[in-house]
PAROLUM-454094 format. One record per residue (C-alpha): residue number from 1; x, y, z. Coordinates in steps of 0.25 Angstrom, whole numbers, padded with zeros to 4 digits. Each point is the difference from the previous one (the first is absolute). Layout:
N
@seq: NUM east: X north: Y up: Z .
...
This chain:
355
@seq: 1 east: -0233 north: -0621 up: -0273 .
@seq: 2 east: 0009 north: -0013 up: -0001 .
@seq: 3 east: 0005 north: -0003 up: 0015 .
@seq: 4 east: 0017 north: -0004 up: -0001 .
@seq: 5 east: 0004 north: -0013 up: -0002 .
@seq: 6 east: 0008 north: -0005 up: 0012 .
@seq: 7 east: 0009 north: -0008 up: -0008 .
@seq: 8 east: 0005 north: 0011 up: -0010 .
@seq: 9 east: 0011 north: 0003 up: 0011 .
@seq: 10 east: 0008 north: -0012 up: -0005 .
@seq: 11 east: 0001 north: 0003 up: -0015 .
@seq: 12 east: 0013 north: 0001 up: -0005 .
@seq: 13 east: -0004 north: 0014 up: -0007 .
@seq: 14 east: -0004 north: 0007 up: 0012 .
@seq: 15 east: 0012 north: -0004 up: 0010 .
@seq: 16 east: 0010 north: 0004 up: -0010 .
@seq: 17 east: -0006 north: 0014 up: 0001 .
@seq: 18 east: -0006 north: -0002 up: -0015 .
@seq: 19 east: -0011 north: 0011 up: -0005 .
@seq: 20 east: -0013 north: -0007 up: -0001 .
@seq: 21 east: -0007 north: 0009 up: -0008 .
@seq: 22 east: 0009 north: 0000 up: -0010 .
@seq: 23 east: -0002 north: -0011 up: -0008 .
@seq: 24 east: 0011 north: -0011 up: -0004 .
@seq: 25 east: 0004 north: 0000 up: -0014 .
@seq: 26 east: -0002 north: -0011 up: -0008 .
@seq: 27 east: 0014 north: -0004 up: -0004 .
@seq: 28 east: 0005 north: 0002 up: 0016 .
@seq: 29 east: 0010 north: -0010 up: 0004 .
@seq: 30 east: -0007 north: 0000 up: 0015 .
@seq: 31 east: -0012 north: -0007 up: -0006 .
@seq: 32 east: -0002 north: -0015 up: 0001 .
@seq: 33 east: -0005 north: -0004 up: -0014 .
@seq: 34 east: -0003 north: -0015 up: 0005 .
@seq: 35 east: -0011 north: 0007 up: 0010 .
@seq: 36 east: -0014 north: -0002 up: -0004 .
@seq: 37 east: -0005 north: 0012 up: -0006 .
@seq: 38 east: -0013 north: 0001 up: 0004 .
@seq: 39 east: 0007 north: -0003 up: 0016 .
@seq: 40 east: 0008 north: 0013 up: -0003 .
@seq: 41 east: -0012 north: 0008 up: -0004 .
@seq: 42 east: -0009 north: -0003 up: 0012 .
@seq: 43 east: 0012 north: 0002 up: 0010 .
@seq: 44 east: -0004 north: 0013 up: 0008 .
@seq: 45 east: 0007 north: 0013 up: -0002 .
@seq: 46 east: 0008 north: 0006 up: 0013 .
@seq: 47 east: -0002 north: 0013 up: -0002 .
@seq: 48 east: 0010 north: 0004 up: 0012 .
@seq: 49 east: 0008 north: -0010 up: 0005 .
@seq: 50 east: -0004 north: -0005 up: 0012 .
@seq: 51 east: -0009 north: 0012 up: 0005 .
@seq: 52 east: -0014 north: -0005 up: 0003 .
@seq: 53 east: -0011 north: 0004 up: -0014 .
@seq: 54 east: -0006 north: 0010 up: 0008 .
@seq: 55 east: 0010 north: 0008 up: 0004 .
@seq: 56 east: 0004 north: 0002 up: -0015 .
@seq: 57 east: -0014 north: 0004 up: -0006 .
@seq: 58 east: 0001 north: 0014 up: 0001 .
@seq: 59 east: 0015 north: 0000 up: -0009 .
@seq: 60 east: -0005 north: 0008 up: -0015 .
@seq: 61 east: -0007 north: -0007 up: -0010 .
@seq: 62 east: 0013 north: 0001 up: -0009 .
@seq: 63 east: 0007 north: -0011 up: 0009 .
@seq: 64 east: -0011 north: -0010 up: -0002 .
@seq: 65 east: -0004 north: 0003 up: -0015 .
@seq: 66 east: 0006 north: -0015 up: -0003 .
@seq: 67 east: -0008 north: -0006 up: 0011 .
@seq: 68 east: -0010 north: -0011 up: -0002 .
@seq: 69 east: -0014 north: 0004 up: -0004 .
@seq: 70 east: -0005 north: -0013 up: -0002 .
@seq: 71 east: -0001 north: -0005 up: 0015 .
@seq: 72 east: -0016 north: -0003 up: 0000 .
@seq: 73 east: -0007 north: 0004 up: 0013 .
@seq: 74 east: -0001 north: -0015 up: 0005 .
@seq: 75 east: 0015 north: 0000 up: 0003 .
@seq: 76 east: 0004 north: -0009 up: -0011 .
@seq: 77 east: 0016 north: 0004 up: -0004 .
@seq: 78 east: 0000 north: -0005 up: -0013 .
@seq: 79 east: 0003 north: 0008 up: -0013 .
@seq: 80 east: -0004 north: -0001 up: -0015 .
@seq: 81 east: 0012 north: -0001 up: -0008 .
@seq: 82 east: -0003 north: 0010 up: -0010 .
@seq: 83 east: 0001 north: 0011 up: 0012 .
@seq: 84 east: 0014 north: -0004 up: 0005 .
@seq: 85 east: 0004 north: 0001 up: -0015 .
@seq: 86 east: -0007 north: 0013 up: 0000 .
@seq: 87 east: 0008 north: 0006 up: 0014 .
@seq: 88 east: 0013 north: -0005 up: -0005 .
@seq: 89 east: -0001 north: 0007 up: -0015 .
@seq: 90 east: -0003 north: 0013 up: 0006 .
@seq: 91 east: 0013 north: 0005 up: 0004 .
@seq: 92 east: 0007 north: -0004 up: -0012 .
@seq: 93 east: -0008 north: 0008 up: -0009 .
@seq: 94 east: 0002 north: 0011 up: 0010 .
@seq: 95 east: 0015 north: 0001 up: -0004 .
@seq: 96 east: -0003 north: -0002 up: -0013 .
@seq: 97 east: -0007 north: 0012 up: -0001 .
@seq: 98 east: 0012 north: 0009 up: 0007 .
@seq: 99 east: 0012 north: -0007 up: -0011 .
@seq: 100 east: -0001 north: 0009 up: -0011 .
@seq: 101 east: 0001 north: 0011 up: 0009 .
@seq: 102 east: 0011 north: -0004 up: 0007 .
@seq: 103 east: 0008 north: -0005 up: -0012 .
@seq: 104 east: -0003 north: 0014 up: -0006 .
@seq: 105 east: 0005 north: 0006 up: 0013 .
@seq: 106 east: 0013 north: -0006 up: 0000 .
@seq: 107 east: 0002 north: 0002 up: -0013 .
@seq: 108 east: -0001 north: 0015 up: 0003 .
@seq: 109 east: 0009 north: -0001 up: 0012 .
@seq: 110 east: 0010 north: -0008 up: -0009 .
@seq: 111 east: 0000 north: 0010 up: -0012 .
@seq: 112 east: 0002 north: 0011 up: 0013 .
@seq: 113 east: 0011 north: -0007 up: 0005 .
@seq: 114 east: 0006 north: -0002 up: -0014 .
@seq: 115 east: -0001 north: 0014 up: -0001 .
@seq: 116 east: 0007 north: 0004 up: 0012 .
@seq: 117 east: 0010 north: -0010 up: -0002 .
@seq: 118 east: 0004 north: 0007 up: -0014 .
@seq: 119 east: -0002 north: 0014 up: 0007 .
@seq: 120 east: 0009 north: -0004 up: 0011 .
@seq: 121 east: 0010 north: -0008 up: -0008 .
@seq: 122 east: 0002 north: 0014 up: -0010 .
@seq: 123 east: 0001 north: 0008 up: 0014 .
@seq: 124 east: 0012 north: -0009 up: 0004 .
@seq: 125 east: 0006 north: 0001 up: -0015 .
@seq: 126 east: -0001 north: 0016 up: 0002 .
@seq: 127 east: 0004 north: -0001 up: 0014 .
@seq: 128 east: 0012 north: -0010 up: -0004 .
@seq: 129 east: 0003 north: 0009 up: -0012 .
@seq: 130 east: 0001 north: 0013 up: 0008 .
@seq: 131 east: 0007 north: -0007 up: 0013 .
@seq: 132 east: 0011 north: -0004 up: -0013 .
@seq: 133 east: 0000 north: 0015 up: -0004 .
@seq: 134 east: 0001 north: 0004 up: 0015 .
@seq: 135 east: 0012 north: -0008 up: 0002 .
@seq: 136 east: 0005 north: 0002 up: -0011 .
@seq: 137 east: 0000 north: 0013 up: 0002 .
@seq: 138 east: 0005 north: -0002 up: 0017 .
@seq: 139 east: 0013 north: -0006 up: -0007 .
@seq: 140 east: 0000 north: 0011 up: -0010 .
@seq: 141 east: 0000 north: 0011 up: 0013 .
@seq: 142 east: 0010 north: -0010 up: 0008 .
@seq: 143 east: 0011 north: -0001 up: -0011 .
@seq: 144 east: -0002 north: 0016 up: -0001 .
@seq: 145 east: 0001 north: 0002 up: 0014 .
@seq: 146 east: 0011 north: -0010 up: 0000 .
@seq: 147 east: 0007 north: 0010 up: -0012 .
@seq: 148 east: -0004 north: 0013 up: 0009 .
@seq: 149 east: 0005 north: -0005 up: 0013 .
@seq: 150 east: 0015 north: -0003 up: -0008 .
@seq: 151 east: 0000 north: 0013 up: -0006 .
@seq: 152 east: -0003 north: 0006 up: 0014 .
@seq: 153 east: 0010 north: -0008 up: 0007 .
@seq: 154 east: 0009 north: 0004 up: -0011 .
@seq: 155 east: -0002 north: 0016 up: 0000 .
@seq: 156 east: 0001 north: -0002 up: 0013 .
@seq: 157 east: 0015 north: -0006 up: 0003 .
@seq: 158 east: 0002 north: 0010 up: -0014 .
@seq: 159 east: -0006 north: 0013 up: 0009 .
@seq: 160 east: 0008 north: -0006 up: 0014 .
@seq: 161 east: 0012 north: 0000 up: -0011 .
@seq: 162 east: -0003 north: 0015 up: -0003 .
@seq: 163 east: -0001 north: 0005 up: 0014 .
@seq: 164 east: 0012 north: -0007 up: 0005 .
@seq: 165 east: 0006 north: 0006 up: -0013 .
@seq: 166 east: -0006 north: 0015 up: 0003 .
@seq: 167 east: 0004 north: -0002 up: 0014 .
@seq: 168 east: 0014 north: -0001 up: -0002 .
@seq: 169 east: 0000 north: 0011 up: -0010 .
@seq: 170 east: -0009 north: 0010 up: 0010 .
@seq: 171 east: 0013 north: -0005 up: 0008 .
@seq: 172 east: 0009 north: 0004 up: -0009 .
@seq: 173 east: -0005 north: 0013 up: -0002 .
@seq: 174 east: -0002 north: 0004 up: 0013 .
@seq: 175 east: 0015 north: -0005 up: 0002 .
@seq: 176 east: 0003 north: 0010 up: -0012 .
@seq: 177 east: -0009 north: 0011 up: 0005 .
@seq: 178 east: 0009 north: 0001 up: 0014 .
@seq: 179 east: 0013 north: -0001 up: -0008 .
@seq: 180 east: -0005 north: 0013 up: -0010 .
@seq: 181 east: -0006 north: 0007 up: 0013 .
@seq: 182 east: 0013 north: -0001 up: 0008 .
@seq: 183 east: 0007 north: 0005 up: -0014 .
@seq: 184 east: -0009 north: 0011 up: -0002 .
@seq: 185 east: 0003 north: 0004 up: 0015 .
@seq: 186 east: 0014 north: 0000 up: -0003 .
@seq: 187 east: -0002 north: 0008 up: -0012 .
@seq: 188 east: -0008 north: 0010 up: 0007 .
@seq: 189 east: 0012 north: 0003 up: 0010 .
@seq: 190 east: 0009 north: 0001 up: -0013 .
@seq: 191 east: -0009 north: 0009 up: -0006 .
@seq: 192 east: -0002 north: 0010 up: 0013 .
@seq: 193 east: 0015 north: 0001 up: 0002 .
@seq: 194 east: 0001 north: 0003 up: -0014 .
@seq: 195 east: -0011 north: 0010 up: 0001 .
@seq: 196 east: 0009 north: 0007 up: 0011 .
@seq: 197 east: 0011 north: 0000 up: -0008 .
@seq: 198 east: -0006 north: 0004 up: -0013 .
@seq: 199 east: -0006 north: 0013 up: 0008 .
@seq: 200 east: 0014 north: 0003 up: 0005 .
@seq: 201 east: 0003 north: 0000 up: -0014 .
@seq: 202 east: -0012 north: 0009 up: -0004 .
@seq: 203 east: 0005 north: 0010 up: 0010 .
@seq: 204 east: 0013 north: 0003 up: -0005 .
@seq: 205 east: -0006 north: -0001 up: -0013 .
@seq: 206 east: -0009 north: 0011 up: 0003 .
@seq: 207 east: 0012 north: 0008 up: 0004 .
@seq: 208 east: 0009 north: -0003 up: -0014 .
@seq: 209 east: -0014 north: 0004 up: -0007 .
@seq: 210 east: -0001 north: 0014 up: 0007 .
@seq: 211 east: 0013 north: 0001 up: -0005 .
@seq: 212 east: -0003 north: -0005 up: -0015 .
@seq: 213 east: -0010 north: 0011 up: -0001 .
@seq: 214 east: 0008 north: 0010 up: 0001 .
@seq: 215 east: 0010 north: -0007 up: -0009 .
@seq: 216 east: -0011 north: 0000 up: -0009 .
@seq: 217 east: -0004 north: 0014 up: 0000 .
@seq: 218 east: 0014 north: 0005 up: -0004 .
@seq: 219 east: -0003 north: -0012 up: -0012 .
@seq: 220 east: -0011 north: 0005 up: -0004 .
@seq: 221 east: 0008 north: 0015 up: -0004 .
@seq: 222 east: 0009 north: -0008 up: -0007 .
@seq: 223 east: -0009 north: -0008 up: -0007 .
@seq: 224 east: -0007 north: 0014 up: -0004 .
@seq: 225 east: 0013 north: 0005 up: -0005 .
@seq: 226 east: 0003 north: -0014 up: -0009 .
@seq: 227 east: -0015 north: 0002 up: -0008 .
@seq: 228 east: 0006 north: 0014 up: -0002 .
@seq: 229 east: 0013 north: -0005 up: -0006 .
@seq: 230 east: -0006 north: -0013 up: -0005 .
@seq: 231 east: -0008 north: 0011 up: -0009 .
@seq: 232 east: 0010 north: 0006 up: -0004 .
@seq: 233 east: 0010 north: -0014 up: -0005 .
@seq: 234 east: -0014 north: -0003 up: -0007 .
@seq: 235 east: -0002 north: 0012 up: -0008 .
@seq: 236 east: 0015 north: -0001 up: -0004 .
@seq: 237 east: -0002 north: -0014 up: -0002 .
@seq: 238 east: -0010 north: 0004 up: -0012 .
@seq: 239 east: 0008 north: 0007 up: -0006 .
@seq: 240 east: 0008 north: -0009 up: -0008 .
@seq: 241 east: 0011 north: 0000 up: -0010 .
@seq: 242 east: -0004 north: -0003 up: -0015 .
@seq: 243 east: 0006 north: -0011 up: -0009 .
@seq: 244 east: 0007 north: 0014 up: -0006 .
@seq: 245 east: 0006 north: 0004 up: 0012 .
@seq: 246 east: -0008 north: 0011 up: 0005 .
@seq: 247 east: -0008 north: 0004 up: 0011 .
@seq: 248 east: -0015 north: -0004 up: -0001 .
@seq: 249 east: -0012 north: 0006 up: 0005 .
@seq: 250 east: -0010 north: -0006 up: 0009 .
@seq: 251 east: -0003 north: -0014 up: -0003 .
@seq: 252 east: -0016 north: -0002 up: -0001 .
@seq: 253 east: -0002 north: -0014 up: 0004 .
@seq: 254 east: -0015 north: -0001 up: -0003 .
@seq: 255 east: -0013 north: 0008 up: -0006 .
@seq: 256 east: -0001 north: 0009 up: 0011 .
@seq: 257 east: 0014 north: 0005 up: 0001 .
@seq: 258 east: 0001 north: 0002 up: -0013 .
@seq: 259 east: -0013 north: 0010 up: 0002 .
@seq: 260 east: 0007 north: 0007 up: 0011 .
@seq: 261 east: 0013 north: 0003 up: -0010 .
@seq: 262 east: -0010 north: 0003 up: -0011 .
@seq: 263 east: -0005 north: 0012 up: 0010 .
@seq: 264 east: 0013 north: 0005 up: 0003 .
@seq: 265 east: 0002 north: 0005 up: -0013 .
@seq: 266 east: 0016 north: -0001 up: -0002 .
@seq: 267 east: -0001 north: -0012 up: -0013 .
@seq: 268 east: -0011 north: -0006 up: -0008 .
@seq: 269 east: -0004 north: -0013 up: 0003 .
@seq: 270 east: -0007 north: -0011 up: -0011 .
@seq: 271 east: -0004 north: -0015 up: 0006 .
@seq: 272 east: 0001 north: -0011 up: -0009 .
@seq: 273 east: -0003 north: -0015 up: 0000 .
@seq: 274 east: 0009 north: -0008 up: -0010 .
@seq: 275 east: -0004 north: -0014 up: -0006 .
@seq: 276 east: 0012 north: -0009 up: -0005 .
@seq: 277 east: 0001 north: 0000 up: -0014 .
@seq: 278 east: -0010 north: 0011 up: -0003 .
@seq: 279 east: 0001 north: 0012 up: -0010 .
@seq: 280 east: 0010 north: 0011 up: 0007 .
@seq: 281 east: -0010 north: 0011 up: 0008 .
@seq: 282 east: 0004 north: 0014 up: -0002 .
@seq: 283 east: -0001 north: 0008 up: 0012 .
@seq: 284 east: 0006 north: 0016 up: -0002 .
@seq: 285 east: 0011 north: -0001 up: -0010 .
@seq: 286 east: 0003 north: -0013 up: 0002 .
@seq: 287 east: -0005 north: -0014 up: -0003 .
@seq: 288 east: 0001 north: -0012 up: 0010 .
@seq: 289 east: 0000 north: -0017 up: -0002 .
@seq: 290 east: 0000 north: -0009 up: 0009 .
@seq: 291 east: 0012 north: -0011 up: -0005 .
@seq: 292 east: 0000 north: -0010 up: 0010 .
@seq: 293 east: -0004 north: -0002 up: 0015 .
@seq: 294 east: 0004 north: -0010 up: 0012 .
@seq: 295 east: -0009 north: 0000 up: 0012 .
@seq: 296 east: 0007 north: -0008 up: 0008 .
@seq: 297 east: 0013 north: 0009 up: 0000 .
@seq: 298 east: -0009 north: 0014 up: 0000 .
@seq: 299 east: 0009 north: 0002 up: -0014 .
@seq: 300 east: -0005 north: 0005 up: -0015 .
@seq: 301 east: 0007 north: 0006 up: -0013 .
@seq: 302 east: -0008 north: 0012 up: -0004 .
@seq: 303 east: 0002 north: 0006 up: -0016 .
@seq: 304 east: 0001 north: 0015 up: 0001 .
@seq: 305 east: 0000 north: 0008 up: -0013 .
@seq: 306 east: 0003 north: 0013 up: -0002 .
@seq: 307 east: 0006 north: 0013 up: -0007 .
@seq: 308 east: 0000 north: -0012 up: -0011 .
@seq: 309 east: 0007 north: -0009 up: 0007 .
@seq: 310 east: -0002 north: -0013 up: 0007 .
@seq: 311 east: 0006 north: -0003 up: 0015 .
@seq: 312 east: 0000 north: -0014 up: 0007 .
@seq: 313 east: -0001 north: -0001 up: 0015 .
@seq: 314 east: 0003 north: -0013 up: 0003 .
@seq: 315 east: -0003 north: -0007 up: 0014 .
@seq: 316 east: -0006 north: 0012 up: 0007 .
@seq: 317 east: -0005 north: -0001 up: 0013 .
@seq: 318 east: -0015 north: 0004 up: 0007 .
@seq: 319 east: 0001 north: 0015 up: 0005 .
@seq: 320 east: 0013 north: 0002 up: -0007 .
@seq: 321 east: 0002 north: 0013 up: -0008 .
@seq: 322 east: 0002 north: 0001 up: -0014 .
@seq: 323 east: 0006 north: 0009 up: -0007 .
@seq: 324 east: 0003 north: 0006 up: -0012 .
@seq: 325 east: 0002 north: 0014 up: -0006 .
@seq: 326 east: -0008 north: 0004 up: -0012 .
@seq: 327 east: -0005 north: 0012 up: -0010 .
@seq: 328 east: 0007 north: 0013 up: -0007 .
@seq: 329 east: 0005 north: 0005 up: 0016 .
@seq: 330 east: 0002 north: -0015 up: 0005 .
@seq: 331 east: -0006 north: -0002 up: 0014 .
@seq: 332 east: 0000 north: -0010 up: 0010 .
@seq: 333 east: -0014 north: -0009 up: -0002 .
@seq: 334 east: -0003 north: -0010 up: 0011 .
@seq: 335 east: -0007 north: -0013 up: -0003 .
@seq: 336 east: -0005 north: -0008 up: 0015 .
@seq: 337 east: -0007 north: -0013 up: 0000 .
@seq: 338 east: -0007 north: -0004 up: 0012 .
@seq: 339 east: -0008 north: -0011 up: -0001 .
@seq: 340 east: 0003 north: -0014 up: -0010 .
@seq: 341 east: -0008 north: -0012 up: -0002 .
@seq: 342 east: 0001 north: -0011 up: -0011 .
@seq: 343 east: 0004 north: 0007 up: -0013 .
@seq: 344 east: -0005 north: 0013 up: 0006 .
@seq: 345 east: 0006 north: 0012 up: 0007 .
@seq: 346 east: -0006 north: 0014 up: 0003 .
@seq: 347 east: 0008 north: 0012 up: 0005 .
@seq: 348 east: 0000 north: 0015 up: -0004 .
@seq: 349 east: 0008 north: 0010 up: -0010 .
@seq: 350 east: 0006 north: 0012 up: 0008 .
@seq: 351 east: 0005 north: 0013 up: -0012 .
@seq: 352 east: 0005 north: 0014 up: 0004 .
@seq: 353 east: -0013 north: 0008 up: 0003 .
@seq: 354 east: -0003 north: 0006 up: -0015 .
@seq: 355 east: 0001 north: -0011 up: -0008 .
């Protein structure tokens, strides 16, 4: 083992704190290039600083791969050229080794980083785009809460308006309510002194009534007697005085009196219905033509022949005897008409029984 040189301590490299197992490269500025070469190659290696050989021979292998192997065993310090070219090629093709690796590294880690950069930067445009949307959509939301607060504010002053308005007409109404309740009170006393007054009333007409009824009884017999007369002036009243001058019979007014003189036997009795202008109709011994009729008046002209011999009555009126006298004992006939519409009449014939 190579015993440490006493004058490494003062090398430049060594006080400066210089690693002397890495070697110096060939283009460092530190190295004096007017030293002899072959001065620089035999120099002794410190391989710790100023710490005595010994105590650094147990540091690993790896920190003394560069160290001299060329120191023969008779102490001579001197080293061939070709080794010290040899120890200071080393390290270099060592990084040489380890460039491709690192240039492919980095180019992996720049292609990352590119790739990030264009993920981040489409983030932020997405983030940018909906921070847009987002505000756009804030002032959207203020203007329209801006809008919602006018309207608010104004139903409100339009709803303070209307109660102030509904209070002065609840006011008013009460104000009308007392005035009606104090009429109505008023009313009320009228109407009881009227209900007194009225039941007064109802007492002496109860008393007038009591008298009515018997006023009424004694009415009622001579009501009875009136219908008694009133009979009597009606059945005089039908027995009317013909165009002739004489004293009719009982007047049939319709069908059914006419059947109940049929059944009393005294005269035959023949109904007729006449139409204006038609051929004469021949009841008994006499023919009968209707000449002329005015519905409004109740008046007709009626044709009579008999015994040969025409007769004209003008202008006769509804239930108004007719009368003439015909055949070889002249006797009273009696013609009646009833009932008249337009351009028609009906009535009945009366002859002496016989005939």
């Amino acid at each position: 083992m190579l015993e440490p040189d006493p004058n490494r301590v003062h090398d430049p490299q060594v006080r400066s704190g210089a690693d002397p197992l890495t070697p110096e490269p060939l283009d460092s500025p530190e190295r004096d290039d007017s030293e002899p070469f072959s001065r620089r190659v035999s120099e002794p290696q410190d391989l710790g600083g100023s710490e005595p050989f010994a105590q650094r021979g147990a540091e690993p292998r790896k920190q003394r791969i560069f160290e001299p192997q060329t120191r023969a065993a008779t102490g001579s310090r001197t080293r061939s050229i070709p080794d010290a070219q040899a120890r200071r090629m080393t390290p270099s093709q060592g990084h040489g080794a380890w460039l491709p690796i690192a240039t492919a590294t980095a180019l992996v880690l720049a292609v990352g980083a590119l790739l990030w950069a264009f993920l981040l930067q489409q983030r932020l445009t997405d983030t940018e785009e909906k921070l847009t949307i987002a505000e756009q959509g804030s002032t959207a939301f203020s203007r329209r809460l801006a809008e919602a607060d006018a309207k608010i504010r104004a139903n409100s002053a339009n709803v303070d308006q209307q109660l102030t308005e509904a209070q002065k007409q609840q006011q008013e109404l009460v104000n009308r309510a007392a005035i009606i309740a104090n009429q109505q009170m008023i009313e009320a006393s009228r109407l009881q002194r009227g209900v007194a007054d009225t039941s007064k009333r109802l007492g002496a007409v109860q008393a007038d009534v009591s008298s009515v009824k018997t006023e009424v009884a004694s009415t009622k017999t001579e009501v009875a007697a009136a219908r008694t007369d009133l009979a009597d002036t009606k059945q005089i009243l039908q027995r009317t005085i013909g165009d002739a001058g004489v004293m009719s019979g009982l007047i049939a007014r319709n069908h059914d009196e006419l059947q109940g003189l049929k059944h009393r036997g005294d005269r035959s009795y023949y109904e007729f219905t006449l139409q204006k202008n038609a051929p004469p109709t021949l009841l008994s011994t006499v023919k009968l033509q209707l000449k002329k009729t005015n519905e409004k008046k109740g008046r007709y002209t009626l044709l009579v022949s008999s015994d040969d011999r025409n007769i004209e009555k003008k202008d006769k009126t509804v239930l108004e005897p007719v009368q003439f006298y015909s055949g070889k004992n002249p006797q009273l006939f009696e013609i009646v008409v009833n009932s008249m519409g337009k351009n028609v009449v009906g009535g009945y014939l009366s002859v002496p029984k016989g005939l």
